[in-house]
C-alpha positions in Angstrom: 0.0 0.0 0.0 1.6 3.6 -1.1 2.0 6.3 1.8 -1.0 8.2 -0.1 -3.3 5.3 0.3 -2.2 4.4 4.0 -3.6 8.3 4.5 -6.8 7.9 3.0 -7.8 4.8 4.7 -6.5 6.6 8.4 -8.7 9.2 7.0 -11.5 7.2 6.6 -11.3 5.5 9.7 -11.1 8.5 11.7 -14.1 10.1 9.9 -15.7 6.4 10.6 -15.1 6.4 14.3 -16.6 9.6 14.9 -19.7 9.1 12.7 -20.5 5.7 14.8 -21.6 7.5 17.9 -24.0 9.7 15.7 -25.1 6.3 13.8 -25.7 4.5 17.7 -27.7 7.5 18.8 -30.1 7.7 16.0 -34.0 6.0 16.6 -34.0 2.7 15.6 -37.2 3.4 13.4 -38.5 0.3 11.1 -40.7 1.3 7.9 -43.4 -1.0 9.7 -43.8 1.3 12.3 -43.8 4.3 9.7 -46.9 2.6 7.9 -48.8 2.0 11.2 -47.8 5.7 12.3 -49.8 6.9 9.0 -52.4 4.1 9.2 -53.5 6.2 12.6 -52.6 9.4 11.4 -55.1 8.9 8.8 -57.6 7.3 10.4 -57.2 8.9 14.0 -58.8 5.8 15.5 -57.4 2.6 16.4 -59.4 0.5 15.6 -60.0 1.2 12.2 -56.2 1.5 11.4 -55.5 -1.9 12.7 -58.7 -2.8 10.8 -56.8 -1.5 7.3 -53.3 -2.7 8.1 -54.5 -6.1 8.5 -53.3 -6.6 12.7 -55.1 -6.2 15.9 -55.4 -3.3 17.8 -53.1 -4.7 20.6 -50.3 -5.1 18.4 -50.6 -1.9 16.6 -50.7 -0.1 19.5 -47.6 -1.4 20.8 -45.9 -0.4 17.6 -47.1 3.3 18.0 -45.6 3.2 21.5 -42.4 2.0 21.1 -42.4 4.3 17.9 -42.6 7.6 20.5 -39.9 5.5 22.6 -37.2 5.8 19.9 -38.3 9.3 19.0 -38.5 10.4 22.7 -41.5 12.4 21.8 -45.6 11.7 22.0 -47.4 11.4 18.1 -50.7 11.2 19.7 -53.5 12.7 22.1 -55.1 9.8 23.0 -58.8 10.3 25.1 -62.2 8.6 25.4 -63.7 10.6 22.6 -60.6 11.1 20.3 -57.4 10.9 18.8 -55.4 13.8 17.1 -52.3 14.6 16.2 -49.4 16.2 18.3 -47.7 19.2 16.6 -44.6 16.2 16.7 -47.1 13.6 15.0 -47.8 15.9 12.5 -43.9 16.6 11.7 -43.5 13.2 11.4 -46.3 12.4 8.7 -44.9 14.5 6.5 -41.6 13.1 6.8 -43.1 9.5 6.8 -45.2 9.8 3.9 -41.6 10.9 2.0 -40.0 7.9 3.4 -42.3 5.2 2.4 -42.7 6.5 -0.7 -39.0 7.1 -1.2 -38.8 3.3 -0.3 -41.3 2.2 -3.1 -39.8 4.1 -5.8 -36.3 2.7 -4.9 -37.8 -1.1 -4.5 -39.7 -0.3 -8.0 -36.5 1.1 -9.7 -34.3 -1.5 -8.3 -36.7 -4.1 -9.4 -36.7 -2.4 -13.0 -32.7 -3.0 -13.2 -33.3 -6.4 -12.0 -35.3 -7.3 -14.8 -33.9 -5.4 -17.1 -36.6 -2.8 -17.8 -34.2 0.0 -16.6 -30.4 0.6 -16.5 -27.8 1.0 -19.5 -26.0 -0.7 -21.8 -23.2 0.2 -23.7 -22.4 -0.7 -27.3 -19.6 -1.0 -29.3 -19.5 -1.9 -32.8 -17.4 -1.9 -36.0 -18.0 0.8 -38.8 -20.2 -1.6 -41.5 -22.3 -2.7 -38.2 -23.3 0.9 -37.5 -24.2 1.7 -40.9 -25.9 -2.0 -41.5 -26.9 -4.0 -38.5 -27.1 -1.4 -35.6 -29.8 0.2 -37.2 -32.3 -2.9 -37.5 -30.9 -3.9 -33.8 -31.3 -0.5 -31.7 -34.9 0.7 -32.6 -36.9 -2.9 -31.4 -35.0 -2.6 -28.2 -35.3 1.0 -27.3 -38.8 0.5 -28.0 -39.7 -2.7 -26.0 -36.9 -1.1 -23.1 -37.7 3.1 -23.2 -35.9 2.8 -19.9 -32.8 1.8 -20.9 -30.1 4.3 -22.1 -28.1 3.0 -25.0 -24.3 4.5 -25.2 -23.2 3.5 -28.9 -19.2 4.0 -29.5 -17.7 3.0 -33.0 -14.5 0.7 -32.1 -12.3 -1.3 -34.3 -12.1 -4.9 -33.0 -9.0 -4.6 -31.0 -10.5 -1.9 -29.4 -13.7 -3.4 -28.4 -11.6 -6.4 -26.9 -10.2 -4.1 -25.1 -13.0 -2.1 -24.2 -14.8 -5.9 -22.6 -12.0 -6.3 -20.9 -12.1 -3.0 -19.0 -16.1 -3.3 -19.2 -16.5 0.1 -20.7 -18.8 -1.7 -23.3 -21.0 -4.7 -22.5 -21.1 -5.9 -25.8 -19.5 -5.6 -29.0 -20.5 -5.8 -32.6 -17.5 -6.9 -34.0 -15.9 -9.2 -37.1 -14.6 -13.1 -37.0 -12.6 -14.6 -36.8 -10.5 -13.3 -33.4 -8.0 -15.1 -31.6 -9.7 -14.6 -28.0 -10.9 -17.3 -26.6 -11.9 -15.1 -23.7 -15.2 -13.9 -24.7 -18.5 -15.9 -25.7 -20.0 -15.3 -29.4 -23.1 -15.0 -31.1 -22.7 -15.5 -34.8 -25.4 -12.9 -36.3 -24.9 -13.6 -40.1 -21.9 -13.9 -43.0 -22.0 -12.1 -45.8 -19.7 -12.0 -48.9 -17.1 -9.8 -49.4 -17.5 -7.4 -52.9 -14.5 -5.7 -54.1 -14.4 -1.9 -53.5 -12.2 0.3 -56.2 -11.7 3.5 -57.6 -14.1 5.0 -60.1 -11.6 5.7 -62.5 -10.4 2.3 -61.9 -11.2 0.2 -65.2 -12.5 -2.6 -63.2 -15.4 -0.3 -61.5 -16.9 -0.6 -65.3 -16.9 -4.2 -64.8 -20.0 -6.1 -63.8 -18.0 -8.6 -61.8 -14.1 -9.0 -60.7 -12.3 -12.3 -61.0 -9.6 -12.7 -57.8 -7.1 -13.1 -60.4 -7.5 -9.7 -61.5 -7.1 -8.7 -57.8 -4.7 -10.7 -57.2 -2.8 -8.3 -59.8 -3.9 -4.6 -58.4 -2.3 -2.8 -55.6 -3.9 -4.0 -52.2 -5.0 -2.1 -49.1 -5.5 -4.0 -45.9 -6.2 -3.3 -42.4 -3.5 -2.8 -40.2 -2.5 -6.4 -38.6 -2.1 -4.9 -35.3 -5.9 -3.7 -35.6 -7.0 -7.0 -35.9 -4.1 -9.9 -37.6 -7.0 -12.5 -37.8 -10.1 -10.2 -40.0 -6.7 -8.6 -41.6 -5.6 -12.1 -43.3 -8.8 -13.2 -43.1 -9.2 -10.3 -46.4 -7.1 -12.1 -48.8 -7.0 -15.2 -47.4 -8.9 -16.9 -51.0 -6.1 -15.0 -52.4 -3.3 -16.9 -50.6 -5.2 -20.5 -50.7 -5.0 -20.0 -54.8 -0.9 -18.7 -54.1 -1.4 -15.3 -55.2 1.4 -13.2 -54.6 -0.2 -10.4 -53.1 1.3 -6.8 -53.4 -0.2 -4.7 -50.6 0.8 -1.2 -50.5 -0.5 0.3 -48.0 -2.9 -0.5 -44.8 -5.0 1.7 -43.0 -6.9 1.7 -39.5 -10.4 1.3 -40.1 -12.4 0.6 -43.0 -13.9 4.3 -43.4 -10.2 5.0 -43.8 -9.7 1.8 -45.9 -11.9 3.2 -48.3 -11.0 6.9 -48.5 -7.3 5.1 -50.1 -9.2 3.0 -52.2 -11.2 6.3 -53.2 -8.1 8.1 -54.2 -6.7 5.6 -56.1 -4.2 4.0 -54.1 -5.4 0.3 -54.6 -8.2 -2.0 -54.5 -9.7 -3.9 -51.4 -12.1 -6.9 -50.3 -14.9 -5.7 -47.8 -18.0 -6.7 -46.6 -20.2 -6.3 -48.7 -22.5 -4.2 -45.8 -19.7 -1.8 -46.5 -22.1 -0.6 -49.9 -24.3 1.4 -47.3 -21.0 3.5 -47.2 -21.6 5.7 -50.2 -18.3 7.4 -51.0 -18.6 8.9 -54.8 -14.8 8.0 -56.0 -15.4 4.2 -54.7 -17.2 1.7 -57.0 -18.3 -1.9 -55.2 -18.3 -4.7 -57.4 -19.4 -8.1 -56.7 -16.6 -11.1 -57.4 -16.5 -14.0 -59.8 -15.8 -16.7 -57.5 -17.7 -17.7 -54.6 -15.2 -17.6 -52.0 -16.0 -17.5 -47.2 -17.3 -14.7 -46.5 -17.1 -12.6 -43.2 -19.3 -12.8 -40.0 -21.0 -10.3 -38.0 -21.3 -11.5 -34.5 -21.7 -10.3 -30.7 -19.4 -10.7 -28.1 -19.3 -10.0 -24.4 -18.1 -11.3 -21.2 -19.8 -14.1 -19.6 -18.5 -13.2 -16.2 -20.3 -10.0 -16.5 -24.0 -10.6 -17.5 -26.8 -8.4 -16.6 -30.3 -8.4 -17.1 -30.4 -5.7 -19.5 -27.5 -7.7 -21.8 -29.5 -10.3 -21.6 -32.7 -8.4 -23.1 -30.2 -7.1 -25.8 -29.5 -10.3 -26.4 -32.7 -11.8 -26.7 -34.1 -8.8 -29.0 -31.1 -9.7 -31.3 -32.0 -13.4 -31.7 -35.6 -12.6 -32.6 -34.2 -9.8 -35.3 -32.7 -13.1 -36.5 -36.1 -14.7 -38.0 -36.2 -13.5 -41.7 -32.8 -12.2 -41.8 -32.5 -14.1 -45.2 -35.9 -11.3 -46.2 -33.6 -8.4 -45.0 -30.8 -8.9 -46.9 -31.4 -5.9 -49.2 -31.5 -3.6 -46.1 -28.3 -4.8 -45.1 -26.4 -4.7 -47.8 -27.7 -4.1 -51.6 -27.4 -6.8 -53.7 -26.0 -9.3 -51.3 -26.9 -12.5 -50.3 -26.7 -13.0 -46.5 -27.1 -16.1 -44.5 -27.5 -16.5 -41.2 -25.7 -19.7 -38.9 -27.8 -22.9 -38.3 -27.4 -21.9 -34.2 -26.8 -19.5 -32.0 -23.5 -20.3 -30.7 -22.3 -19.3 -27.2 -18.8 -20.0 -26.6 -15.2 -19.2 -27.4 -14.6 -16.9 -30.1 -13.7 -18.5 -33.2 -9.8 -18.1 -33.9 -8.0 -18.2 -37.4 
């Protein structure tokens, strides 16, 4: 422990020991005795407040008594003919009427976070996810859970492993394959990669591109240290058919991927979600060859589960039924298809 620490716990522990006199002098008042204290108030007879409460008089009367005991002051006038309020009594039914409806609205808001009703959940996701899943995911769950606050952050992959790791996000939208086994997955869907060139390229004229032709262009990747697995995972049909592959630059993310594409710099492989990303100097064009395509899929932390990831969770699995239909809102002219299961497990390594 530093010297800094060792000061703030003295600290604490001196401010401690003089608050626990305060603490041991203060009325042991339960929030049953506050509810039989109004019950009377409100009725200003006995009988009927033992009546409403559900007790017998006896009892209830007892309660009000050792109620004045730990306040050290009389709520009641208490006669033949009547029962009023002291000027104390009526204090304390202000102040009790707070209280016990102070304690509801806690019990009900607690009980909200509990089920997942209310609370927050934070988000990250990768650039095509934003502009193609996120949108179809967000606005069922805000609307079935108004009480949840939704922080959404845009993160490469590394960063969102990161992020889980530190839980500053509970979930991430991210790209397979990864190499941590740490985290469980949900596979949402795969789609195909199209190739994405420059408009004066001559192959943006083309209705399809054959991966030899790639194979011959200038490439632009990803950096490796973003994410080495989705990184080779890009060319990897270009390796299995022993392309040599001339890559001439790499870039952080794909919004960035594409601005060097735009300019001219080289040609790429991207999802093909990536063609809700209209950029005028970038042309997608689907490929010759059918070659494994790249999957969409949540992550999180099983050690960290809460109610409202679990609701997040569940609204995404139902999203699932049709996705095959809602492949055109995804990505245009792309086929989509979504795994036989939901998988929850290690994520999938290269």
């Amino acid at each position: 422990m530093s010297s800094q620490q060792a000061m703030k716990s003295a600290e604490f522990s001196q401010s401690l020991s003089l608050r626990l006199p305060v603490l041991e002098e203060l009325p042991k008042v339960e929030l049953r005795q506050l509810r039989y204290f109004l019950a009377v108030a409100e009725e200003l007879n006995f009988t009927r407040a033992a009546e409403r409460m559900g007790i017998a008089q006896p009892p209830l009367s007892q309660q009000i008594i050792s109620l004045e005991h730990q306040l050290k002051a009389k709520l009641f006038v208490r006669s033949c003919r009547e029962v009023r309020l002291t000027p104390e009594g009526i204090v304390l039914q202000s102040y009790a009427r707070r209280i016990i409806n102070t304690t509801m609205l806690a019990a009900e808001s607690i009980r909200a976070i509990a089920n997942g009703q209310n609370g927050q959940i934070a988000v990250g996701a990768v650039c095509s996810a934003i502009h193609s899943l996120v949108p179809h995911l967000l606005p069922p769950f805000i609307s079935r859970y108004p009480g949840v606050k939704v922080h959404l952050q845009e993160m490469t992959v590394l960063e969102q492993q990161r992020a889980l790791r530190e839980e500053r996000i509970d979930v991430a939208i991210l790209r397979e394959p990864m190499a941590n086994s740490e985290f469980a997955v949900r596979p949402i869907f795969t789609e195909p990669f199209v190739a994405a060139v420059s408009r004066n390229n001559p192959l943006a004229r083309q209705s399809r591109i054959s991966l030899s032709q790639i194979a011959c262009e200038p490439l632009v990747q990803v950096y490796r240290s973003t994410n080495q697995e989705y990184s080779d995972h890009m060319f990897a049909a270009l390796r299995k058919r022993d392309y040599e592959l001339n890559i001439v630059h790499e870039a952080s993310d794909m919004q960035s991927l594409l601005g060097l594409v735009g300019s001219g710099i080289g040609v790429s492989l991207v999802p093909a979600s990536l063609q809700n990303i209209q950029i005028a100097s970038v042309v997608y064009v689907p490929l010759a060859e059918e070659i494994e395509g790249s999957t969409v899929a949540l992550a999180w932390r099983p050690d960290a589960m809460t109610p409202v990831l679990e609701q997040f969770l569940d609204v995404a699995e139902e999203m699932l039924d049709g996705i095959e239909e809602k492949a055109g809102f995804f990505m245009p002219s792309a086929t989509i298809s979504r795994p036989a299961c939901w998988q929850t497990g290690p994520a999938l390594s290269a």
